[in-house]
HTML snippet that shows the backbone in 3Dmol.js (N, CA, C, O; Angstrom):
<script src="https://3Dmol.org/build/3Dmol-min.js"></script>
<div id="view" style="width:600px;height:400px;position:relative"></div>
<script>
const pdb = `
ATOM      1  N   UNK A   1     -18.467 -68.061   0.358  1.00  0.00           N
ATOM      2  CA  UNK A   1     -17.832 -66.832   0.779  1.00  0.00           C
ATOM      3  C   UNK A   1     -18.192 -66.576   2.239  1.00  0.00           C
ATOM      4  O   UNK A   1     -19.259 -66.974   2.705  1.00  0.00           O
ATOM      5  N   UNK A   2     -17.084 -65.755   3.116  1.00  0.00           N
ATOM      6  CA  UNK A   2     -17.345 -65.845   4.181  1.00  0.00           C
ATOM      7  C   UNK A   2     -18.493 -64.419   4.596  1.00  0.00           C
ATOM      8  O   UNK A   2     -18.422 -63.594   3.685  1.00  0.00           O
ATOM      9  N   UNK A   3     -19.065 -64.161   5.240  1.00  0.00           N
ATOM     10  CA  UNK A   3     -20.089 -63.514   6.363  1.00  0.00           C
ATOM     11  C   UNK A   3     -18.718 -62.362   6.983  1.00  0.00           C
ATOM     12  O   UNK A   3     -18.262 -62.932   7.974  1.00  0.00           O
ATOM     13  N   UNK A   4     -18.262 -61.567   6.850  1.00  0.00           N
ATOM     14  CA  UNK A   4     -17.254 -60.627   7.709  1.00  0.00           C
ATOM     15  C   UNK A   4     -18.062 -59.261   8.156  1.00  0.00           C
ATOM     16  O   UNK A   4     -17.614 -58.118   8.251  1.00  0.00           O
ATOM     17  N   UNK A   5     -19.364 -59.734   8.394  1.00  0.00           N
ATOM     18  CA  UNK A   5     -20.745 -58.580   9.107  1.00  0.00           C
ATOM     19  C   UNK A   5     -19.844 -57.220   8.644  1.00  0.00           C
ATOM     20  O   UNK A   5     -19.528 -56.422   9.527  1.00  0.00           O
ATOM     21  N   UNK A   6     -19.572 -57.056   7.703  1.00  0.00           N
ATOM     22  CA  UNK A   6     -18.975 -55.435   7.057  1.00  0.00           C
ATOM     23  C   UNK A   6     -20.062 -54.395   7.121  1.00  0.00           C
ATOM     24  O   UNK A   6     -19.918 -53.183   7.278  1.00  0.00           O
ATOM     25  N   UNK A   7     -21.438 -55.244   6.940  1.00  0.00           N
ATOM     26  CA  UNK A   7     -22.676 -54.007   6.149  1.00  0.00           C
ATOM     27  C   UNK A   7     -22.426 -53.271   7.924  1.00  0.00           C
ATOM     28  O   UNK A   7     -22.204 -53.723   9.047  1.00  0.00           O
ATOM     29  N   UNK A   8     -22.637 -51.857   7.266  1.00  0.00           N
ATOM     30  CA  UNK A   8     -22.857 -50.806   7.588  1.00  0.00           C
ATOM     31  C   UNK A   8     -20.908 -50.527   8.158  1.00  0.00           C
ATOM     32  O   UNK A   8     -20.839 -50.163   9.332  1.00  0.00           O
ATOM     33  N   UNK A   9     -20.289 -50.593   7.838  1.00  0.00           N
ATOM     34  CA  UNK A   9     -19.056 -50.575   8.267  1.00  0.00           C
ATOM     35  C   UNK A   9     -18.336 -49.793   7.492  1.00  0.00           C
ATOM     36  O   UNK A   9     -18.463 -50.070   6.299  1.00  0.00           O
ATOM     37  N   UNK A  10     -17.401 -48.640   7.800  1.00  0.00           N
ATOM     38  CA  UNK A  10     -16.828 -48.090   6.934  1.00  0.00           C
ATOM     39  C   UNK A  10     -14.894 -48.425   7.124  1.00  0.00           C
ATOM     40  O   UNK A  10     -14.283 -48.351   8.190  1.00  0.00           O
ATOM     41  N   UNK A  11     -14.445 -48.692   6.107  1.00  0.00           N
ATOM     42  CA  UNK A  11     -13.554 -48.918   5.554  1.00  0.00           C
ATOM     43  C   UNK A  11     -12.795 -47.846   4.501  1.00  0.00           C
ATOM     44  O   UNK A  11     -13.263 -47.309   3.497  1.00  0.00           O
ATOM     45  N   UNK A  12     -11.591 -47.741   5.034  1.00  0.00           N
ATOM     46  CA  UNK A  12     -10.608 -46.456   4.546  1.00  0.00           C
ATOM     47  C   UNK A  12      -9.269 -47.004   3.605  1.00  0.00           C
ATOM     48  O   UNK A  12      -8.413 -47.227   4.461  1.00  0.00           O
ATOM     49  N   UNK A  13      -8.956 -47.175   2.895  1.00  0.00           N
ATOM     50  CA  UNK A  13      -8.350 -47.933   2.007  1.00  0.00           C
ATOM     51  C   UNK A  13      -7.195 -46.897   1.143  1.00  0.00           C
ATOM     52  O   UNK A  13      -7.555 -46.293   0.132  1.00  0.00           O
ATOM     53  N   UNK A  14      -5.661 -46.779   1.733  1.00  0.00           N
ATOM     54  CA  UNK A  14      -4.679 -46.340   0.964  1.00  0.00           C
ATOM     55  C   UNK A  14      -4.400 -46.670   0.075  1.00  0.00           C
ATOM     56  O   UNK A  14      -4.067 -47.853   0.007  1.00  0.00           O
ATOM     57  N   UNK A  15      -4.371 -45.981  -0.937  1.00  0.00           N
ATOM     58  CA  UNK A  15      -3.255 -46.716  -2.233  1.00  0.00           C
ATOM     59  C   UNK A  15      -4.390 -47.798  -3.063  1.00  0.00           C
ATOM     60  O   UNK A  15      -4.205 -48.914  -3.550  1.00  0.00           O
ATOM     61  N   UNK A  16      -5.799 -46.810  -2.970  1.00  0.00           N
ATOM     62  CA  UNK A  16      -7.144 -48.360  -3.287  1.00  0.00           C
ATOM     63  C   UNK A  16      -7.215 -48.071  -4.654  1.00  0.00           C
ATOM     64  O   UNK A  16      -8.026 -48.806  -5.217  1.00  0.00           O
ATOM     65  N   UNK A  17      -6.561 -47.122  -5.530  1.00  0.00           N
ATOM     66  CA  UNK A  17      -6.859 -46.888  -6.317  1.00  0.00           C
ATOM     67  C   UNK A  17      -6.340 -47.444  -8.081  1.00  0.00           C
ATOM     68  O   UNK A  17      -6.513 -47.192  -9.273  1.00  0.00           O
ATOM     69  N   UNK A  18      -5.409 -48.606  -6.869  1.00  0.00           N
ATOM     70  CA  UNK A  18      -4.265 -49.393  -8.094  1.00  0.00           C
ATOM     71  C   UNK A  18      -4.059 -51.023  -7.708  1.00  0.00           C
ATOM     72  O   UNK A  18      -3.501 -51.000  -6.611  1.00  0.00           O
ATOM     73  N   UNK A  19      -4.190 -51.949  -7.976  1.00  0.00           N
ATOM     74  CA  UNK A  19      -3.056 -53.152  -7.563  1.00  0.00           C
ATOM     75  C   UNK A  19      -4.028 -53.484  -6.762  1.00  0.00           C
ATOM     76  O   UNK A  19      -5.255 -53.446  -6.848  1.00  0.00           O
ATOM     77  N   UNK A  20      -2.890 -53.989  -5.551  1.00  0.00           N
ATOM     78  CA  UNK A  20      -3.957 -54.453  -4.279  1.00  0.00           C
ATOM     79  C   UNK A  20      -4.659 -53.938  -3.266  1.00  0.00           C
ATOM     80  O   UNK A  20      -5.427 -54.516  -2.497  1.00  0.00           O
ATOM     81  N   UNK A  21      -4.219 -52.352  -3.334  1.00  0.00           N
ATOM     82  CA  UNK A  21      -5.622 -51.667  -2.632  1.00  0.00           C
ATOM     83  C   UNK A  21      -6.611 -51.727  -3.446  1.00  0.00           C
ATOM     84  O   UNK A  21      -7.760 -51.805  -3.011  1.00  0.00           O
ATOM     85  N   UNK A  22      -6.402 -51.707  -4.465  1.00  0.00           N
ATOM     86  CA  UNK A  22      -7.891 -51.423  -5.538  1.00  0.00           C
ATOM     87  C   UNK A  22      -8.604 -52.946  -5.170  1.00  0.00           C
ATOM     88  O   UNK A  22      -9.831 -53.048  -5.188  1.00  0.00           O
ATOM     89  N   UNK A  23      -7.859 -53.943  -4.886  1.00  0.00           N
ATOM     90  CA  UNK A  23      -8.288 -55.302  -4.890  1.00  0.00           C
ATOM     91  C   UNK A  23      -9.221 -55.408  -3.461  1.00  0.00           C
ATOM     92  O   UNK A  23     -10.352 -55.807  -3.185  1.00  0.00           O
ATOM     93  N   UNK A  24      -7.899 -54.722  -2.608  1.00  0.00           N
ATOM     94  CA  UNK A  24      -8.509 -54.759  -1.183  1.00  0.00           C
ATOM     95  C   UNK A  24     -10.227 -53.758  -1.028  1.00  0.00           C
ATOM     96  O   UNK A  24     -11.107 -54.165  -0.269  1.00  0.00           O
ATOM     97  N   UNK A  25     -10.353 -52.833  -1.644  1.00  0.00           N
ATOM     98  CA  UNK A  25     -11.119 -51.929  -1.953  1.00  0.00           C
ATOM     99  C   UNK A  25     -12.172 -52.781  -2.124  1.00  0.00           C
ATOM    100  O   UNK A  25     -12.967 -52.877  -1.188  1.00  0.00           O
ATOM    101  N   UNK A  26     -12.411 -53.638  -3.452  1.00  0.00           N
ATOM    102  CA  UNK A  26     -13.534 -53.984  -4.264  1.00  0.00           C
ATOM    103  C   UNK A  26     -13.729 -55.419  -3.370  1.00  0.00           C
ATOM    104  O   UNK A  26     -14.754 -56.029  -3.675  1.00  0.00           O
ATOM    105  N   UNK A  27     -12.998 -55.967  -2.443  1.00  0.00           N
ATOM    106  CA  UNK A  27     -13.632 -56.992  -1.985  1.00  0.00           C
ATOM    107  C   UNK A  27     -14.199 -56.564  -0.587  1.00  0.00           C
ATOM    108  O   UNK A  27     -15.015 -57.381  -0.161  1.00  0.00           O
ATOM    109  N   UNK A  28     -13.957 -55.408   0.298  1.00  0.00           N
ATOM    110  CA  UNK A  28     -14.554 -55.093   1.293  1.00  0.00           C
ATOM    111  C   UNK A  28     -16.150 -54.219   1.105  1.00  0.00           C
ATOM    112  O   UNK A  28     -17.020 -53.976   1.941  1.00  0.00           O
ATOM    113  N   UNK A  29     -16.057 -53.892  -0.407  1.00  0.00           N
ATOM    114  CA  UNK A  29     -17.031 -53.191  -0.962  1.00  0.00           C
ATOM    115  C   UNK A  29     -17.745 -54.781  -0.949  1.00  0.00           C
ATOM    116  O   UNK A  29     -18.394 -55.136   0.035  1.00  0.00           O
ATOM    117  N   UNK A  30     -17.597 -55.487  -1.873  1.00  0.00           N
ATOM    118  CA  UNK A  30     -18.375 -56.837  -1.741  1.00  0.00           C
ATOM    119  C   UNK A  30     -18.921 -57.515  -0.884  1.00  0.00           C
ATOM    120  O   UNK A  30     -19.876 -58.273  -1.055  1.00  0.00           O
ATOM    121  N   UNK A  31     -18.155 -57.211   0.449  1.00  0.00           N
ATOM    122  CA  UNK A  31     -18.606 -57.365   1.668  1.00  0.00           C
ATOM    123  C   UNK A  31     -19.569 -56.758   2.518  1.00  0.00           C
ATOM    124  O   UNK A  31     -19.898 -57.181   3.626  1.00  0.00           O
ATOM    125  N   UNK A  32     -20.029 -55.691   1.914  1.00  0.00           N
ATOM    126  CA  UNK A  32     -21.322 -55.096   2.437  1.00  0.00           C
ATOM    127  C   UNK A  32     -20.567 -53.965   3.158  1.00  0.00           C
ATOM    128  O   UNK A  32     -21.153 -53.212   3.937  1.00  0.00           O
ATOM    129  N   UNK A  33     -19.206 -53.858   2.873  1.00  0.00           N
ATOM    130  CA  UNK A  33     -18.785 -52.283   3.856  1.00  0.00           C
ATOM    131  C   UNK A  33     -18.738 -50.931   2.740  1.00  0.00           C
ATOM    132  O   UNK A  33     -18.772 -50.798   1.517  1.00  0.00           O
ATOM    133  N   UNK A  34     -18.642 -50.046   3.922  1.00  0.00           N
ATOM    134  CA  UNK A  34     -18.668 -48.663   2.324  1.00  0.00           C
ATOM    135  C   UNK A  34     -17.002 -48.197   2.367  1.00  0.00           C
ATOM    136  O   UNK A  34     -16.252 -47.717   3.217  1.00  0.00           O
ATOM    137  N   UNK A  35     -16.933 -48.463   1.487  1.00  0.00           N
ATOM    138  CA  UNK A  35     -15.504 -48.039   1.380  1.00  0.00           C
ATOM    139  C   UNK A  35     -14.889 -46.729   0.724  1.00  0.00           C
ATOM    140  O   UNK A  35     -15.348 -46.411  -0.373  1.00  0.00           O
ATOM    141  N   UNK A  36     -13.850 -45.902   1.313  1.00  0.00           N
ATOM    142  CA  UNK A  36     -13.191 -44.500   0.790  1.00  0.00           C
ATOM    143  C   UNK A  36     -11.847 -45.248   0.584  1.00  0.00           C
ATOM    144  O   UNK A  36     -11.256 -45.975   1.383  1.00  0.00           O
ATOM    145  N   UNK A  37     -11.471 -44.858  -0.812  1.00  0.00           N
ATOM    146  CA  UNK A  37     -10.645 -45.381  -1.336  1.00  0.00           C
ATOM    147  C   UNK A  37      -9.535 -43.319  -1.361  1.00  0.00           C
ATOM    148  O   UNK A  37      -9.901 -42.154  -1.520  1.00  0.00           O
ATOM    149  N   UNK A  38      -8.093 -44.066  -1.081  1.00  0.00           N
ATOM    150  CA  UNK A  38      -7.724 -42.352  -1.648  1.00  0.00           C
ATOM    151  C   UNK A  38      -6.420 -43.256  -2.038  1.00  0.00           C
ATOM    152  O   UNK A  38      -6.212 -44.428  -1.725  1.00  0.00           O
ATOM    153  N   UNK A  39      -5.574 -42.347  -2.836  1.00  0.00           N
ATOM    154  CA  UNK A  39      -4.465 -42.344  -3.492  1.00  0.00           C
ATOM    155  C   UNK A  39      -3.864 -40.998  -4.413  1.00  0.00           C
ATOM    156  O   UNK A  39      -4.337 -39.862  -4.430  1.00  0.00           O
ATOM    157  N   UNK A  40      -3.056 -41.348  -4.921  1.00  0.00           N
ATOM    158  CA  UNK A  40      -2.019 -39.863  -5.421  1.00  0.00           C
ATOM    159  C   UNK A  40      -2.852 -39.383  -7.223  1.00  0.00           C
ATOM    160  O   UNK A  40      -2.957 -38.244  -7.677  1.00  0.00           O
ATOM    161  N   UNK A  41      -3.328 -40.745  -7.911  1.00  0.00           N
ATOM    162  CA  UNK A  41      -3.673 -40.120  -8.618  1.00  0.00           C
ATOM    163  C   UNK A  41      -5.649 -40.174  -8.718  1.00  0.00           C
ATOM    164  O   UNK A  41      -6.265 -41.229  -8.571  1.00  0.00           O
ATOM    165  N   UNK A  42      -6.387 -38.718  -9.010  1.00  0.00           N
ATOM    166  CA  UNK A  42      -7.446 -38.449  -8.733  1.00  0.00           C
ATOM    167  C   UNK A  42      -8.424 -39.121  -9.336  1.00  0.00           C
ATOM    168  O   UNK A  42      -9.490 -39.512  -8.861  1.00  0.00           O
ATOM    169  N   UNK A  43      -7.684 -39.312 -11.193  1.00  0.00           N
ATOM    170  CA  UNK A  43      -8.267 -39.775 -11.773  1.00  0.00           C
ATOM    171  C   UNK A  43      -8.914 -41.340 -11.914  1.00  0.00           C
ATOM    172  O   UNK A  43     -10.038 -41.755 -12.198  1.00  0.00           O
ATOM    173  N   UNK A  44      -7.329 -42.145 -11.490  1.00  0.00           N
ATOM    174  CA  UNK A  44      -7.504 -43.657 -10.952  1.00  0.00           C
ATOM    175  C   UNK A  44      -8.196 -44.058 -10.016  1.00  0.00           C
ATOM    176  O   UNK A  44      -8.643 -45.204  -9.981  1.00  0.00           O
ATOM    177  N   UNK A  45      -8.452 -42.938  -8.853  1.00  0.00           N
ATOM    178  CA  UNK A  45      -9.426 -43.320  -7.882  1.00  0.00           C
ATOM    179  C   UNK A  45     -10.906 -43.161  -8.033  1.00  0.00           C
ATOM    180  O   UNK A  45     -11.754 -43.591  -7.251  1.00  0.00           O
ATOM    181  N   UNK A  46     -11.133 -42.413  -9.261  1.00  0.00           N
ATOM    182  CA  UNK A  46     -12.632 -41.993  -9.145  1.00  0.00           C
ATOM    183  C   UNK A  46     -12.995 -42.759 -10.278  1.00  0.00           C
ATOM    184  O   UNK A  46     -14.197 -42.610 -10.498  1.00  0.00           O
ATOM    185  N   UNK A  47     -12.306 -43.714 -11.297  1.00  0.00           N
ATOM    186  CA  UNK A  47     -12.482 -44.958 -12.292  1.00  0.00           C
ATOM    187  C   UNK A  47     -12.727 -46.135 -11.174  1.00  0.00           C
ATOM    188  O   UNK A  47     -13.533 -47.052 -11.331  1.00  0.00           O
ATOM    189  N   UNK A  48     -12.039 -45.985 -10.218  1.00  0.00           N
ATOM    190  CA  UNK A  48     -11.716 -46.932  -9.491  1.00  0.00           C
ATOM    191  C   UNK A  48     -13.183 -47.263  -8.514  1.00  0.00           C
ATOM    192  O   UNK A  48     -13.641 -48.348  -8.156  1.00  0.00           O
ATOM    193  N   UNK A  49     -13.603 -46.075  -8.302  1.00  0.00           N
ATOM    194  CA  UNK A  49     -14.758 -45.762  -6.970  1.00  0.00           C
ATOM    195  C   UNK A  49     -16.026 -46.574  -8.068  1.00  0.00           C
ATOM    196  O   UNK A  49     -16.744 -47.543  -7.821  1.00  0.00           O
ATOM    197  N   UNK A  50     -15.910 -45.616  -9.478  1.00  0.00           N
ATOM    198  CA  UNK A  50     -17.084 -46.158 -10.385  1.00  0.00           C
ATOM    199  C   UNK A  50     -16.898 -47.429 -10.808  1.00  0.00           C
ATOM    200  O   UNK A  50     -17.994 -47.981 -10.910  1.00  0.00           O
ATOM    201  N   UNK A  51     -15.740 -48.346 -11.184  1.00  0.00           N
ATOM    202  CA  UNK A  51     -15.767 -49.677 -11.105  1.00  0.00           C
ATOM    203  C   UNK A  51     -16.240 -50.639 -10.303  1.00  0.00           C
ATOM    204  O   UNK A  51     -16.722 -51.681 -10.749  1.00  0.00           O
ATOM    205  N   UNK A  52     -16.118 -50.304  -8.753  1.00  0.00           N
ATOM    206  CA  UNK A  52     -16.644 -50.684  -7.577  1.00  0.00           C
ATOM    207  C   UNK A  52     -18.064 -50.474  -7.498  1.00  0.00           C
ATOM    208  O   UNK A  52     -18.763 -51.476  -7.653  1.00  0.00           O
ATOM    209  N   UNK A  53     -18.743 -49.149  -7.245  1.00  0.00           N
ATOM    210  CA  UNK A  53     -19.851 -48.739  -7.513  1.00  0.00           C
ATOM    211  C   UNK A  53     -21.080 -50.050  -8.534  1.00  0.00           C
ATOM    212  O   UNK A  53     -22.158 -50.557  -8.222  1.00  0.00           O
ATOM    213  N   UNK A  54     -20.378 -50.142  -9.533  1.00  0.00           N
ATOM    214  CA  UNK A  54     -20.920 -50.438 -10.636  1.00  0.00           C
ATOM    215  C   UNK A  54     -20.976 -52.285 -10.358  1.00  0.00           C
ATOM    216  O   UNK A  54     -21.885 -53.104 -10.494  1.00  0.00           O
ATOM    217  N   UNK A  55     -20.011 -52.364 -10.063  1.00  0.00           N
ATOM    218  CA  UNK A  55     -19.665 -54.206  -9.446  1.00  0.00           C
ATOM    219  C   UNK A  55     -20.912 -54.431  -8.647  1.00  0.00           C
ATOM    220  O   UNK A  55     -21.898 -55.123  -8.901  1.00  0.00           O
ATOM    221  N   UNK A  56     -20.586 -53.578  -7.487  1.00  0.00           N
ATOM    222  CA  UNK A  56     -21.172 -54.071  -5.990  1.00  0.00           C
ATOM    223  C   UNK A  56     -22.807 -53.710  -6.230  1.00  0.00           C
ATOM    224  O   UNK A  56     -23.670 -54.429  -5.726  1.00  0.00           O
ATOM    225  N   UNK A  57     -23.199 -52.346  -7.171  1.00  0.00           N
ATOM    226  CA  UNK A  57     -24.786 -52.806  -7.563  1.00  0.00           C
ATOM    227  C   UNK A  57     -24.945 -53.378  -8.371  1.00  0.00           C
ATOM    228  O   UNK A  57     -25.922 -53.006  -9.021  1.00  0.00           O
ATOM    229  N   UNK A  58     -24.253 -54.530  -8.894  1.00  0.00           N
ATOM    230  CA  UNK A  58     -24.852 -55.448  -9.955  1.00  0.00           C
ATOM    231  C   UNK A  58     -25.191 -56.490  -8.969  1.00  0.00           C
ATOM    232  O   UNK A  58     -26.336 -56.870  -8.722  1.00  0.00           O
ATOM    233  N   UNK A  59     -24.132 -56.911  -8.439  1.00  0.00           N
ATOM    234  CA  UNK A  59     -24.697 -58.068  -6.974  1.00  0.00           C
ATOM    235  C   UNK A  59     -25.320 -58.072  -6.459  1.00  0.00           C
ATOM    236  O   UNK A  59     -25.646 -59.100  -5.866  1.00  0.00           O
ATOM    237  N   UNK A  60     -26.163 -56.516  -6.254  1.00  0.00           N
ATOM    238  CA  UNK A  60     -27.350 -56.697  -5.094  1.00  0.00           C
ATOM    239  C   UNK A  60     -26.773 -56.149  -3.880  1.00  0.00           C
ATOM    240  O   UNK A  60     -27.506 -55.437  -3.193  1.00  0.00           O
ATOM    241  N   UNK A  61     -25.709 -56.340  -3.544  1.00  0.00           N
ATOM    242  CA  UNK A  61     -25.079 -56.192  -2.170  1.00  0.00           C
ATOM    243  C   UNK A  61     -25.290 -54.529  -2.002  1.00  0.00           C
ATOM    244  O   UNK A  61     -25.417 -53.700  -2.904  1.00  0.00           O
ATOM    245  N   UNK A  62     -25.284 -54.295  -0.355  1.00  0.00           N
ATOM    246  CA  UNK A  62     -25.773 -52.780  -0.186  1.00  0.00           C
ATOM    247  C   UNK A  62     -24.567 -52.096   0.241  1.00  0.00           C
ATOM    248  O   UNK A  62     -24.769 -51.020   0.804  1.00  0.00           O
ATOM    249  N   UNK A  63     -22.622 -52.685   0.026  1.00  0.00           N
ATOM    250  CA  UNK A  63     -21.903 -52.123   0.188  1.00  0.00           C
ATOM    251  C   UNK A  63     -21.481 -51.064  -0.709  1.00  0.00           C
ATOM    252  O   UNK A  63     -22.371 -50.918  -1.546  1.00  0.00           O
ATOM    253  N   UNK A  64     -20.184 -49.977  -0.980  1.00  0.00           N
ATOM    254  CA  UNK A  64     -20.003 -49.571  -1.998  1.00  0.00           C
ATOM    255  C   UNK A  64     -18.713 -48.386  -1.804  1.00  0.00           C
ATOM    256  O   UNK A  64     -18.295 -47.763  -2.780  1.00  0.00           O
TER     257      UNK A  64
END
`;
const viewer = $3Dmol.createViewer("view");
viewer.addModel(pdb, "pdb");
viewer.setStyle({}, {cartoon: {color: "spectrum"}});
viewer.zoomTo();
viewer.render();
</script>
């Protein structure tokens, strides 16, 4: 996997809360950046934030 020096980087992510923002979301989170995910529905984004959350501290990694 590549090195994209994300840690400490914040990342803003439309539409992160479905599909391929959610995709785009959870791999910049993986990357050591902190990511704000928003979209239309509240509920999908805050499953979405805790899916991520929950991923990225199982790895160790200090993104989220």
């Amino acid at each position: 996997m590549f090195d994209l020096e994300l840690s400490g980087k914040v990342a803003l992510v439309t539409g992160g809360s479905d599909g391929l923002g959610r995709a785009a979301a959870h791999r910049l989170a993986a990357e050591g950046a902190l990511v704000v995910i928003c979209g239309r529905r509240a509920a999908h984004a805050q499953q979405a934030a805790q899916d991520m959350t929950a991923a990225v501290q199982a790895s160790g990694n200090n993104g989220g």
